[in-house]
Biopython code that builds the backbone (N, CA, C, O; Angstrom):
import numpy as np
from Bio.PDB.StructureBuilder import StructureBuilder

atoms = [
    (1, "UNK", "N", (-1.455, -2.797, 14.180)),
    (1, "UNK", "CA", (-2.031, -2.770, 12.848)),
    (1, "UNK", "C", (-3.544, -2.790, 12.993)),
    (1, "UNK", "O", (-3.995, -3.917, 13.196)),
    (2, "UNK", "N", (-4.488, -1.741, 12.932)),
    (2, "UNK", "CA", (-5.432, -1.642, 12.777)),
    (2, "UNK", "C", (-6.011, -2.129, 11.848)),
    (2, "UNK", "O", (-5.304, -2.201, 10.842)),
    (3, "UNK", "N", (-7.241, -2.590, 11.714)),
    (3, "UNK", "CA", (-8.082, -3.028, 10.666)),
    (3, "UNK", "C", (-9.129, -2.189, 10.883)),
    (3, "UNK", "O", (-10.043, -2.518, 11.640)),
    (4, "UNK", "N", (-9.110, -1.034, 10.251)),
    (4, "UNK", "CA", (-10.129, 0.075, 10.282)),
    (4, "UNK", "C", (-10.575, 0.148, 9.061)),
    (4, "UNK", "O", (-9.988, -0.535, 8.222)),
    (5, "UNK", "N", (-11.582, 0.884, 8.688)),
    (5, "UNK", "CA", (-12.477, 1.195, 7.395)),
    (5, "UNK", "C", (-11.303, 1.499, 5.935)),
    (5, "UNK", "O", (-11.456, 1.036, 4.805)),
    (6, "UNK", "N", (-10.021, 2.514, 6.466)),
    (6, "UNK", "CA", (-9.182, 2.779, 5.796)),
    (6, "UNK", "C", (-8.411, 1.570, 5.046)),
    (6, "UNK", "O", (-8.207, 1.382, 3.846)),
    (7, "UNK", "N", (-8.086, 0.882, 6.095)),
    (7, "UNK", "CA", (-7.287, -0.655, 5.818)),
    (7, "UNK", "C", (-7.762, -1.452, 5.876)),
    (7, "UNK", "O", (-8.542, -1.324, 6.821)),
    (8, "UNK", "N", (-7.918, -2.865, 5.214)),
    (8, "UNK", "CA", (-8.117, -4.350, 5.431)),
    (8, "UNK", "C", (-7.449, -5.054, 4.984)),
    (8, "UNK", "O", (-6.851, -4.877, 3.923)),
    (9, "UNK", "N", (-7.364, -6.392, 5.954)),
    (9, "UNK", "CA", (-6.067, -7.349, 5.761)),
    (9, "UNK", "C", (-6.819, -8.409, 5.424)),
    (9, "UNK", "O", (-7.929, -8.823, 5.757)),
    (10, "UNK", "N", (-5.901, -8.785, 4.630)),
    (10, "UNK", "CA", (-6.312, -10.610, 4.550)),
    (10, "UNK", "C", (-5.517, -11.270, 5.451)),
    (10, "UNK", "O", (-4.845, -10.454, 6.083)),
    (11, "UNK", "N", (-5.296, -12.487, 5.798)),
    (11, "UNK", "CA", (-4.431, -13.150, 6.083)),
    (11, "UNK", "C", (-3.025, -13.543, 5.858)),
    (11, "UNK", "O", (-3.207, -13.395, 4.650)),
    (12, "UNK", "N", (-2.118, -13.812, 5.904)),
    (12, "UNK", "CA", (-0.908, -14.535, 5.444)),
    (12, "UNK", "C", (-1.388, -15.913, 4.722)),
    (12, "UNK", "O", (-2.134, -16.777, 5.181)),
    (13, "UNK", "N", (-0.708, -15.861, 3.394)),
    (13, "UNK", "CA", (-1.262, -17.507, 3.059)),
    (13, "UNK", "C", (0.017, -18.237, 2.911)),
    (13, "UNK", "O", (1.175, -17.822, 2.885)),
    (14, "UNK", "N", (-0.594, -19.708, 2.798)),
    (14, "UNK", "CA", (0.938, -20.160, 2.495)),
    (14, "UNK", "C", (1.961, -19.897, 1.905)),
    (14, "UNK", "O", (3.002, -20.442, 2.272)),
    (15, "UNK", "N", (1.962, -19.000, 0.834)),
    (15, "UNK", "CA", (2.935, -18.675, 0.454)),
    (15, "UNK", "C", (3.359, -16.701, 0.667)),
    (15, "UNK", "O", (3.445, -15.853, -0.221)),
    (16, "UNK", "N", (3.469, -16.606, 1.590)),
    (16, "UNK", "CA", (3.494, -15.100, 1.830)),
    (16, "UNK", "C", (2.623, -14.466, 1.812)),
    (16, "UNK", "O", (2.567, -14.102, 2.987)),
    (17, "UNK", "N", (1.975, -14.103, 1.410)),
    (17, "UNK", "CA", (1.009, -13.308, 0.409)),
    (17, "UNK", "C", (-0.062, -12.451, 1.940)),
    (17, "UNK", "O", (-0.895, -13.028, 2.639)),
    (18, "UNK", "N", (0.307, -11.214, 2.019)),
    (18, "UNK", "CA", (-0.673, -10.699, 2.648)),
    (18, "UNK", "C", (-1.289, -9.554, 1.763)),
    (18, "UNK", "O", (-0.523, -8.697, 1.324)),
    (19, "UNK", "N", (-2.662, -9.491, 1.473)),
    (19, "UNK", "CA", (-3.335, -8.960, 0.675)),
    (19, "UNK", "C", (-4.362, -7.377, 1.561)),
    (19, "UNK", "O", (-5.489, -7.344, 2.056)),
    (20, "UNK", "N", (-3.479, -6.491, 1.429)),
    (20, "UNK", "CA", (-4.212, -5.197, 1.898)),
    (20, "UNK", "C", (-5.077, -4.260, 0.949)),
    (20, "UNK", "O", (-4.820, -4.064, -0.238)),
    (21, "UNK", "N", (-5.980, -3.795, 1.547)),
    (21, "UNK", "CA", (-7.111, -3.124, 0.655)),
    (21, "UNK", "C", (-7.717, -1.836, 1.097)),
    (21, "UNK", "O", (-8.600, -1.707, 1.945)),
    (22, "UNK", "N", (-7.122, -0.895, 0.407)),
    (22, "UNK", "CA", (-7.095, 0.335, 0.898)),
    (22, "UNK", "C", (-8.565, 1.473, 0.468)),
    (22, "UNK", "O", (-8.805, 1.569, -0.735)),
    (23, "UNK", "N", (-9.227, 2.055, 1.185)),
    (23, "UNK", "CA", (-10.170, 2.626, 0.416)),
    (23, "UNK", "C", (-10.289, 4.001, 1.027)),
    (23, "UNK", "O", (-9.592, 4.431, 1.946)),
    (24, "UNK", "N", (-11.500, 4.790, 0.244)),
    (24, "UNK", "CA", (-11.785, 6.181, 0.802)),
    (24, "UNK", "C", (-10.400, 7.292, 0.196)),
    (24, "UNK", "O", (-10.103, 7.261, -0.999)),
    (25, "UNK", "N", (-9.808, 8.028, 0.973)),
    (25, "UNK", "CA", (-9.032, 8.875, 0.557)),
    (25, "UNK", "C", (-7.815, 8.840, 0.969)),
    (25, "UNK", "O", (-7.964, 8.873, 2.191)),
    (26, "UNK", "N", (-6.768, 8.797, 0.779)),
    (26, "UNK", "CA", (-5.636, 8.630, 1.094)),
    (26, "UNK", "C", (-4.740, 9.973, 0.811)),
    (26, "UNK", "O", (-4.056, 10.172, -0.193)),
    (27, "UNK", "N", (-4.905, 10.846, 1.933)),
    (27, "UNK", "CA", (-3.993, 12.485, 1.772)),
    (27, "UNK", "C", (-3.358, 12.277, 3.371)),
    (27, "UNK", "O", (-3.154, 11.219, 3.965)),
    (28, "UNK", "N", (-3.128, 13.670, 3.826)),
    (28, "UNK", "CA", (-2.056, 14.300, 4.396)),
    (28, "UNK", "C", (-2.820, 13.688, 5.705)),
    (28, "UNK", "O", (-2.322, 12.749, 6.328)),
    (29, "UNK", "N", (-4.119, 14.311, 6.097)),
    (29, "UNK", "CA", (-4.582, 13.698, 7.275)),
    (29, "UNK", "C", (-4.789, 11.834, 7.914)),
    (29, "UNK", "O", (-4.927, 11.517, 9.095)),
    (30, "UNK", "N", (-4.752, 10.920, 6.768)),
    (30, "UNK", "CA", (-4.229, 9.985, 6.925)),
    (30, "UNK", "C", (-2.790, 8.827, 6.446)),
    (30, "UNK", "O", (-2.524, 7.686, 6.821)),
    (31, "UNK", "N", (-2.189, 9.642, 5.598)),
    (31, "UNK", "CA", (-0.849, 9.207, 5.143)),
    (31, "UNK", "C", (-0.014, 8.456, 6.168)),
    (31, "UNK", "O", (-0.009, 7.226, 6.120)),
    (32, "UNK", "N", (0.593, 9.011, 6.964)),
    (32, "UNK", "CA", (1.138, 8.603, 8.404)),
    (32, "UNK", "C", (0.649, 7.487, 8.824)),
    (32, "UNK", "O", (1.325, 6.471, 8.988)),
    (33, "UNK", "N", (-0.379, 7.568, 9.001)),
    (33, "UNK", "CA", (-1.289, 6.008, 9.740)),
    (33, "UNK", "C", (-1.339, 5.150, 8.613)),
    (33, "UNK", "O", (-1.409, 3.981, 8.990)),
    (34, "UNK", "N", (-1.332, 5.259, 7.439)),
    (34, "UNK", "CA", (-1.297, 4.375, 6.211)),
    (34, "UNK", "C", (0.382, 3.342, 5.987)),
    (34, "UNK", "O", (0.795, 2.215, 5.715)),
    (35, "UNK", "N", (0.793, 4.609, 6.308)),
    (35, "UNK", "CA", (2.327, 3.938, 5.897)),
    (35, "UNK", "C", (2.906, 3.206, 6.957)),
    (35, "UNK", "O", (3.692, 2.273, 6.794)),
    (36, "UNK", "N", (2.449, 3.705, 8.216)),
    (36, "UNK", "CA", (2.383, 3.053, 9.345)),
    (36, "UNK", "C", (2.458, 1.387, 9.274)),
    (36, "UNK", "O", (3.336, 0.534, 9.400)),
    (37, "UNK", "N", (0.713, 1.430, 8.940)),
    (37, "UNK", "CA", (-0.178, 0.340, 9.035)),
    (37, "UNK", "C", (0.763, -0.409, 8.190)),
    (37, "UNK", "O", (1.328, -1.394, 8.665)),
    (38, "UNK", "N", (1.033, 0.047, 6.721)),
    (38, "UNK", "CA", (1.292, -1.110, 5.712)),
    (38, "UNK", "C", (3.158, -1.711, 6.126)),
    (38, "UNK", "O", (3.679, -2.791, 5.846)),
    (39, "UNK", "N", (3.636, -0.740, 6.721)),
    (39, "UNK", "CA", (5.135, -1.299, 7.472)),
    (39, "UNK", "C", (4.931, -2.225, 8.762)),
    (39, "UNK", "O", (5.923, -2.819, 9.183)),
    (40, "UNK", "N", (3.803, -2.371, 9.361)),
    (40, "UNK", "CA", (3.873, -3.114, 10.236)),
    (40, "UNK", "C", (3.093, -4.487, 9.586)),
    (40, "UNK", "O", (2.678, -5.375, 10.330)),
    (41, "UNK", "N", (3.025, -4.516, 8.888)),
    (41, "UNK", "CA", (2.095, -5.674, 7.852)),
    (41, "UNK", "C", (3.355, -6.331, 7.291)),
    (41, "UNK", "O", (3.664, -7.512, 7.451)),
    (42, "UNK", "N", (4.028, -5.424, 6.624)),
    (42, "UNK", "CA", (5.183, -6.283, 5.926)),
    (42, "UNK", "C", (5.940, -7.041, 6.933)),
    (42, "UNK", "O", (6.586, -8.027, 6.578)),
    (43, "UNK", "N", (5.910, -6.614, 8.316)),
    (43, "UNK", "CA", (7.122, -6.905, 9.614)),
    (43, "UNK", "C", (6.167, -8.493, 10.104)),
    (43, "UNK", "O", (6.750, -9.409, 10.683)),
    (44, "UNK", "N", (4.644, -8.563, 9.738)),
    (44, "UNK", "CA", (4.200, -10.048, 9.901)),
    (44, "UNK", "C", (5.268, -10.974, 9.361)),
    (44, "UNK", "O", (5.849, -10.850, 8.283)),
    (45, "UNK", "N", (5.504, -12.259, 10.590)),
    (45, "UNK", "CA", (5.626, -13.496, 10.359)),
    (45, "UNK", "C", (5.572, -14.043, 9.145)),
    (45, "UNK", "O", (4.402, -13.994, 8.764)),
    (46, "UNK", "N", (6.255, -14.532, 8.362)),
    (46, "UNK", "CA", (6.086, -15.043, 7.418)),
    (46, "UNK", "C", (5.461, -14.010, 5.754)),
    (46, "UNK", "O", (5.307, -14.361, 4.584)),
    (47, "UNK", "N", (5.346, -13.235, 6.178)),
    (47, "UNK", "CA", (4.876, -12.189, 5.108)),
    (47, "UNK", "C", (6.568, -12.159, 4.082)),
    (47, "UNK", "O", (7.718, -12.191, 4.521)),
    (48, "UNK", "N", (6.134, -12.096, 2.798)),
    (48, "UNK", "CA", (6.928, -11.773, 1.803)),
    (48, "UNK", "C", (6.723, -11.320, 0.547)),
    (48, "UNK", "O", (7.512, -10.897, -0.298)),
    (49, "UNK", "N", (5.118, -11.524, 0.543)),
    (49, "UNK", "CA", (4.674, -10.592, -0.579)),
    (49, "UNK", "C", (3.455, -9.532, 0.088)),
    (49, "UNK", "O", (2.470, -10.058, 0.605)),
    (50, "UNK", "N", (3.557, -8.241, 0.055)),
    (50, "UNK", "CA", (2.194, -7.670, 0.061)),
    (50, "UNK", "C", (1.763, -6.906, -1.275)),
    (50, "UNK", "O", (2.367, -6.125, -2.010)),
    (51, "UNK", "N", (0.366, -7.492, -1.293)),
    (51, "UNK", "CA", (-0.184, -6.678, -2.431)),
    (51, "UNK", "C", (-1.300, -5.550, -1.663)),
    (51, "UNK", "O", (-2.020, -5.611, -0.666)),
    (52, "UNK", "N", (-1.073, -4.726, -2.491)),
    (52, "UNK", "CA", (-1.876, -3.262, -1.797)),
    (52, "UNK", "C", (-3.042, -2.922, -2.781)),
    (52, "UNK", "O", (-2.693, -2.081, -3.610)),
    (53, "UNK", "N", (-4.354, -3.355, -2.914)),
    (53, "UNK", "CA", (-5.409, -3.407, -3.894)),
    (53, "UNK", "C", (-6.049, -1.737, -3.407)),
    (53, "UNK", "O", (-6.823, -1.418, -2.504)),
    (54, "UNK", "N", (-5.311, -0.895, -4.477)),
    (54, "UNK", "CA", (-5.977, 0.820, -4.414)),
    (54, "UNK", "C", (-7.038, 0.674, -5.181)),
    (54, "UNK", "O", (-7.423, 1.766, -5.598)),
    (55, "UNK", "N", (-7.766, -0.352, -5.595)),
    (55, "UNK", "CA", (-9.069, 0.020, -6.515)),
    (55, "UNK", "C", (-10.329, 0.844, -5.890)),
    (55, "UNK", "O", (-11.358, 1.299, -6.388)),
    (56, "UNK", "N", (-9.744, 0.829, -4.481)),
    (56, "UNK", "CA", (-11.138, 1.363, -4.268)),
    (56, "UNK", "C", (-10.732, 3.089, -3.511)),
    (56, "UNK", "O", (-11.512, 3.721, -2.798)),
    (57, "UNK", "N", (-9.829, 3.382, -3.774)),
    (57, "UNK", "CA", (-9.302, 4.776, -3.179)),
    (57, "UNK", "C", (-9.735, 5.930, -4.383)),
    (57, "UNK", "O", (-9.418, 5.723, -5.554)),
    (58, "UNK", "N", (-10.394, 7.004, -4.027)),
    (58, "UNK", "CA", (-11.326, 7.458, -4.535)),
    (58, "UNK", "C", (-10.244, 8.974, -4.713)),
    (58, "UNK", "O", (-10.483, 9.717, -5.665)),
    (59, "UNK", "N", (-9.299, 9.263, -3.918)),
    (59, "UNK", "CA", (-8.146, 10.148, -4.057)),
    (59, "UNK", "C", (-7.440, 10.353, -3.197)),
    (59, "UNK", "O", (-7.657, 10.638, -2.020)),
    (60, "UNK", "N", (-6.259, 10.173, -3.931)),
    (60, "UNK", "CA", (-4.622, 10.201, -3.269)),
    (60, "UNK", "C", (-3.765, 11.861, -3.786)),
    (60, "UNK", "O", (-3.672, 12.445, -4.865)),
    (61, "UNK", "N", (-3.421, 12.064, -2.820)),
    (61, "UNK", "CA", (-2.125, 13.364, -3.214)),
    (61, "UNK", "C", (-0.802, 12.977, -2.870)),
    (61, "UNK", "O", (-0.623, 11.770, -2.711)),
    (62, "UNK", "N", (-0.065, 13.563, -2.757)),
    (62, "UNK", "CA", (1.459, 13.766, -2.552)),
    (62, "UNK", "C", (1.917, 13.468, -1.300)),
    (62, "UNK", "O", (3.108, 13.172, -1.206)),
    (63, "UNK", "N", (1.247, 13.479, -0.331)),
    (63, "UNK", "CA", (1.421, 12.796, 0.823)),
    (63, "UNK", "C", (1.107, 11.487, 0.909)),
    (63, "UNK", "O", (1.892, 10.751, 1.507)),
    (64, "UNK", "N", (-0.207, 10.896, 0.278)),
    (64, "UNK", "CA", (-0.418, 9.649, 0.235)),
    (64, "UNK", "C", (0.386, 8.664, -0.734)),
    (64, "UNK", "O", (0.488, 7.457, -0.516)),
    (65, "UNK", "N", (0.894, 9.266, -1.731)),
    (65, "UNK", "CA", (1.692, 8.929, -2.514)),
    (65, "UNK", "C", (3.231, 8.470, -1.761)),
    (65, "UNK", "O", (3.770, 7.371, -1.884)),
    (66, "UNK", "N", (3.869, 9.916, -0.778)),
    (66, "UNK", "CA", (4.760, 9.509, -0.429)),
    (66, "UNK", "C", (4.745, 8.162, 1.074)),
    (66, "UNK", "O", (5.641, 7.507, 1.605)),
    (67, "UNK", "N", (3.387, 8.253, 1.273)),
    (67, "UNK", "CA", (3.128, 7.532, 2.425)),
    (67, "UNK", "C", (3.037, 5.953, 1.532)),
    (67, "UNK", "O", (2.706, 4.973, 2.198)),
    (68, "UNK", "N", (3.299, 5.790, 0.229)),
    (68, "UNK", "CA", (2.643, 4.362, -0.148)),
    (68, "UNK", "C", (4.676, 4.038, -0.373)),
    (68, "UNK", "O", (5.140, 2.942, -0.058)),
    (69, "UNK", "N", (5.540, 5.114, -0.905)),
    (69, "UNK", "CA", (6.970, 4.702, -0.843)),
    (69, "UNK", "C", (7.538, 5.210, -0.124)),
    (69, "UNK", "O", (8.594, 5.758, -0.441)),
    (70, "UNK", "N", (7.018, 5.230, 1.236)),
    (70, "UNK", "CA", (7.962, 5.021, 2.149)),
    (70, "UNK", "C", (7.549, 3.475, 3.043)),
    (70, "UNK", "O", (8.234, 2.780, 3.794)),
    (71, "UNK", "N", (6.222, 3.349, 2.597)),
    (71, "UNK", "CA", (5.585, 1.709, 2.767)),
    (71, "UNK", "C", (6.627, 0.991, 2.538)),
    (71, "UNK", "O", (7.200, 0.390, 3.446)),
    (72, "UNK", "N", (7.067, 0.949, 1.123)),
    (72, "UNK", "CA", (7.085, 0.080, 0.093)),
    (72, "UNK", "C", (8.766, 0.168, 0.543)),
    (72, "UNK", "O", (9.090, -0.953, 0.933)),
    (73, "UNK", "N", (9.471, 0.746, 0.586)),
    (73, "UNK", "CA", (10.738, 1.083, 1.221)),
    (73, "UNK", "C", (10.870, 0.570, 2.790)),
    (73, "UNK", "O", (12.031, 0.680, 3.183)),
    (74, "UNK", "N", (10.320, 0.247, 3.388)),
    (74, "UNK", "CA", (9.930, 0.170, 4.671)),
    (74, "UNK", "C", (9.984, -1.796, 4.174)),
    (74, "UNK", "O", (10.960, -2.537, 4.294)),
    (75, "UNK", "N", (8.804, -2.106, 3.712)),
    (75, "UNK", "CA", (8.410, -3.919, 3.028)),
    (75, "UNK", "C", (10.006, -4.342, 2.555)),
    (75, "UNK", "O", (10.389, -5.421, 3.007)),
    (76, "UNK", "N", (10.914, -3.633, 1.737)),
    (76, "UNK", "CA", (12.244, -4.120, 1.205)),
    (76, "UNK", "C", (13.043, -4.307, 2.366)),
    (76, "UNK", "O", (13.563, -5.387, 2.646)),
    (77, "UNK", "N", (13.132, -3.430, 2.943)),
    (77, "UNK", "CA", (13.936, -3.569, 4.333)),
    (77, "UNK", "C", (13.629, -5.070, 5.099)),
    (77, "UNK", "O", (14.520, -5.904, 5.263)),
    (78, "UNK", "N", (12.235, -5.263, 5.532)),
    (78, "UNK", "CA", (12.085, -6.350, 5.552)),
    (78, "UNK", "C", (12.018, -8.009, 4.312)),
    (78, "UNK", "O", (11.467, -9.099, 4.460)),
    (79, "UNK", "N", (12.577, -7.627, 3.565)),
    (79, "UNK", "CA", (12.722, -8.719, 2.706)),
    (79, "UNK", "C", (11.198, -9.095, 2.171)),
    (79, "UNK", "O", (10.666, -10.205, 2.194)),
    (80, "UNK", "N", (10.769, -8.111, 1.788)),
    (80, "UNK", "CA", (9.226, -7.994, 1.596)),
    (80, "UNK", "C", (8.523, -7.095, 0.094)),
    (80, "UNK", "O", (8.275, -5.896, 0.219)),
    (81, "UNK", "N", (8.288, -7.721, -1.101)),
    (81, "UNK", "CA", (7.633, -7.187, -2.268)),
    (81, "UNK", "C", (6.766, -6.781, -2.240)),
    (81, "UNK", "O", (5.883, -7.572, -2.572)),
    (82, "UNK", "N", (6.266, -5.358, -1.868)),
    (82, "UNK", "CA", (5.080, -4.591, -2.063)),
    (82, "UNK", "C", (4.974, -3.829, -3.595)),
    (82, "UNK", "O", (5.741, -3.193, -4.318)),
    (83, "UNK", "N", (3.689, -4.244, -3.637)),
    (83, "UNK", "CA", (2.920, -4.404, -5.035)),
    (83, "UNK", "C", (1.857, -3.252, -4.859)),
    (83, "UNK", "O", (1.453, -3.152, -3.700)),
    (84, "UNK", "N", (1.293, -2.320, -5.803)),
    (84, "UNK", "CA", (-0.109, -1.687, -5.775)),
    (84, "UNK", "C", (-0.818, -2.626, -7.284)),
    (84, "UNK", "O", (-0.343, -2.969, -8.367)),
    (85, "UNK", "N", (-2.097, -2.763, -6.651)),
    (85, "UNK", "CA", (-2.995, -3.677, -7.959)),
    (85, "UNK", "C", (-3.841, -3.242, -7.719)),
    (85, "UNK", "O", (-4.192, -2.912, -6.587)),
    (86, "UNK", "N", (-4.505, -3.093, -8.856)),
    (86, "UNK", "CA", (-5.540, -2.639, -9.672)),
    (86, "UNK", "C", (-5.737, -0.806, -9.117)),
    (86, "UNK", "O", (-6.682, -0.607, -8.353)),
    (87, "UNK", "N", (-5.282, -0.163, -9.323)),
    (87, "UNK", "CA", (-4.762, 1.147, -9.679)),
    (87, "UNK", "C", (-6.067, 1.652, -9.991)),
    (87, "UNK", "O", (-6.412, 1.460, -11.157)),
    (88, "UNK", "N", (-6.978, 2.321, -9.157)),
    (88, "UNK", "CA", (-8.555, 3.474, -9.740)),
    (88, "UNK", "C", (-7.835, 4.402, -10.523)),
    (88, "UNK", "O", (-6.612, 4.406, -10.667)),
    (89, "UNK", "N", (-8.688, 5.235, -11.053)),
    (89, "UNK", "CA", (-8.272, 5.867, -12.100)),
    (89, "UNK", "C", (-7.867, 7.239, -11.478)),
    (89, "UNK", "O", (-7.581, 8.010, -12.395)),
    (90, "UNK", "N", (-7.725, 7.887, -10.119)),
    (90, "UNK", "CA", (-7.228, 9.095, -9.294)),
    (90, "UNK", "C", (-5.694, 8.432, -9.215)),
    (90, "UNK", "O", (-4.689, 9.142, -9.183)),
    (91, "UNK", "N", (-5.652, 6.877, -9.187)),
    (91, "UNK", "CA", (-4.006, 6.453, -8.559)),
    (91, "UNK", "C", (-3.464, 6.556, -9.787)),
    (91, "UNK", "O", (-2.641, 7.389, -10.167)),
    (92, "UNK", "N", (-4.134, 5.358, -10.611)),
    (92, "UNK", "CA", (-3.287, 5.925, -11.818)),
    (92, "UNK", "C", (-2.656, 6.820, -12.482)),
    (92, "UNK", "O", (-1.597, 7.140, -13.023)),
    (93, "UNK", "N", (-4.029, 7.188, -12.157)),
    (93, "UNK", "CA", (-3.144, 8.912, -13.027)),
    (93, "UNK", "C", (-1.801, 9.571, -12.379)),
    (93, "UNK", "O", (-0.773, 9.844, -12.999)),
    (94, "UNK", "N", (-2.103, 9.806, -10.672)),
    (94, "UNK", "CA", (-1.152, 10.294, -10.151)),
    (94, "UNK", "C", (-0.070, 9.280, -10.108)),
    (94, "UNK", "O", (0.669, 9.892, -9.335)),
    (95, "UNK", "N", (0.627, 8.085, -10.389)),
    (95, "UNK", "CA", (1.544, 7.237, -10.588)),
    (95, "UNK", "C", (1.833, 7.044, -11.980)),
    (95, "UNK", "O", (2.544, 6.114, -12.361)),
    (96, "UNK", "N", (1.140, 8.161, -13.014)),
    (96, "UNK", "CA", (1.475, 8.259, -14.144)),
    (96, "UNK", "C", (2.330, 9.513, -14.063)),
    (96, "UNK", "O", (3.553, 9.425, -14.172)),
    (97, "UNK", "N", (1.819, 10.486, -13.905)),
    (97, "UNK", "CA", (2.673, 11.579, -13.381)),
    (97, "UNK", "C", (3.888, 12.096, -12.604)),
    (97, "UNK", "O", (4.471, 13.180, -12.571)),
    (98, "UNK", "N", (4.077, 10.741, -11.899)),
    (98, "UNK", "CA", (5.064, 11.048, -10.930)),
    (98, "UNK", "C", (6.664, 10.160, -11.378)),
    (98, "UNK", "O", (7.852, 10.396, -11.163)),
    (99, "UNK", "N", (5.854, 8.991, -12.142)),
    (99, "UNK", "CA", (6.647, 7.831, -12.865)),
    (99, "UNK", "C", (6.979, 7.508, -11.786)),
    (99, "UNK", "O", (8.173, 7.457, -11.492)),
    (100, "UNK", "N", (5.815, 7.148, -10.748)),
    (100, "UNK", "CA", (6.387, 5.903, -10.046)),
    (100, "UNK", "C", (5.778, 4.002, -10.404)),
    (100, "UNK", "O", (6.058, 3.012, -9.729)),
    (101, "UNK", "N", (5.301, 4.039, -11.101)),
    (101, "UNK", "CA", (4.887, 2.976, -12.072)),
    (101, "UNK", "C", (5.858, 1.762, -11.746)),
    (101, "UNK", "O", (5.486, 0.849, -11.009)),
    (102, "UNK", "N", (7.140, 1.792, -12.338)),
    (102, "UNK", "CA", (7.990, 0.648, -12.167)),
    (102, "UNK", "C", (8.428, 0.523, -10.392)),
    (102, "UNK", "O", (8.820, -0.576, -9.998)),
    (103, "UNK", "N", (8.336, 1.651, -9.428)),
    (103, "UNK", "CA", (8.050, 1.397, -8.202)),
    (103, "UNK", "C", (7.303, 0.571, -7.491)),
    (103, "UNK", "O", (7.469, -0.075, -6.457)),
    (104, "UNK", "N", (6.333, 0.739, -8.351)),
    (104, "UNK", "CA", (4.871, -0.053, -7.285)),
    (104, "UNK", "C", (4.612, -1.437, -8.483)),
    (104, "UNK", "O", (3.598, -2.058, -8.165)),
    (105, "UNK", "N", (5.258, -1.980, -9.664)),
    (105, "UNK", "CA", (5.009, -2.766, -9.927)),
    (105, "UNK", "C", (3.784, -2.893, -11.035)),
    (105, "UNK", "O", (3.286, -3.860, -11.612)),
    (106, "UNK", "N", (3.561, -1.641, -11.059)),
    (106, "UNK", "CA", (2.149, -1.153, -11.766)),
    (106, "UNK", "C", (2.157, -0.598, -13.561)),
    (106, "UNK", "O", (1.111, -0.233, -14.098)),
]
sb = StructureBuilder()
sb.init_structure("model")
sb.init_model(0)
sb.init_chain("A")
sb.init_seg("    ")
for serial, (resi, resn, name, xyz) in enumerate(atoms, 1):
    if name == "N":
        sb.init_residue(resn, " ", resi, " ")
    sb.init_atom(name, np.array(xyz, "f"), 0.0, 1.0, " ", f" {name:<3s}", serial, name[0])
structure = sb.get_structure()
């Protein structure tokens, strides 16, 4: 699990909670390494909630999209609630469009 410019982690807190923060662009050339990253986050010790803060992702497509549910599909497997919060207005929209909304909790 990298902690690169793309990704940042918080810690595990006492109560589950690992808090990831995604920025810059999220398409085809980094999707893979995204969904990656956020399945090996959910597979942390003690992790049972992740929240995925897209406020700062500036644009997502159809790859990054499918790279955030196959994340999030990936977190259930492990007994793990992945969340997207606070939604920029490129995510929104495209999670308005796609009606994945009740997916991500959003």
């Amino acid at each position: 699990m990298a902690n690169d410019p793309t990704i940042r982690y918080a810690e595990v807190d006492p109560d589950g909670l690992v808090q990831a923060t995604l920025t810059g662009e999220l398409d085809l050339d980094r999707a893979d390494e995204v969904r990656d990253d956020l399945a090996a986050a959910s597979a942390l010790p003690g992790c049972r909630y992740l929240r995925v803060d897209v406020s700062e992702l500036a644009f997502i497509d159809s790859y990054g999209l499918g790279a955030l549910v196959s994340a999030r599909n990936s977190a259930a497997a492990n007994g793990v609630t992945l969340t997207l919060a606070e939604p920029s207005p490129p995510v929104r929209k495209a999670i308005e469009v796609t009606g994945l909304g009740n997916v991500f909790g959003v």
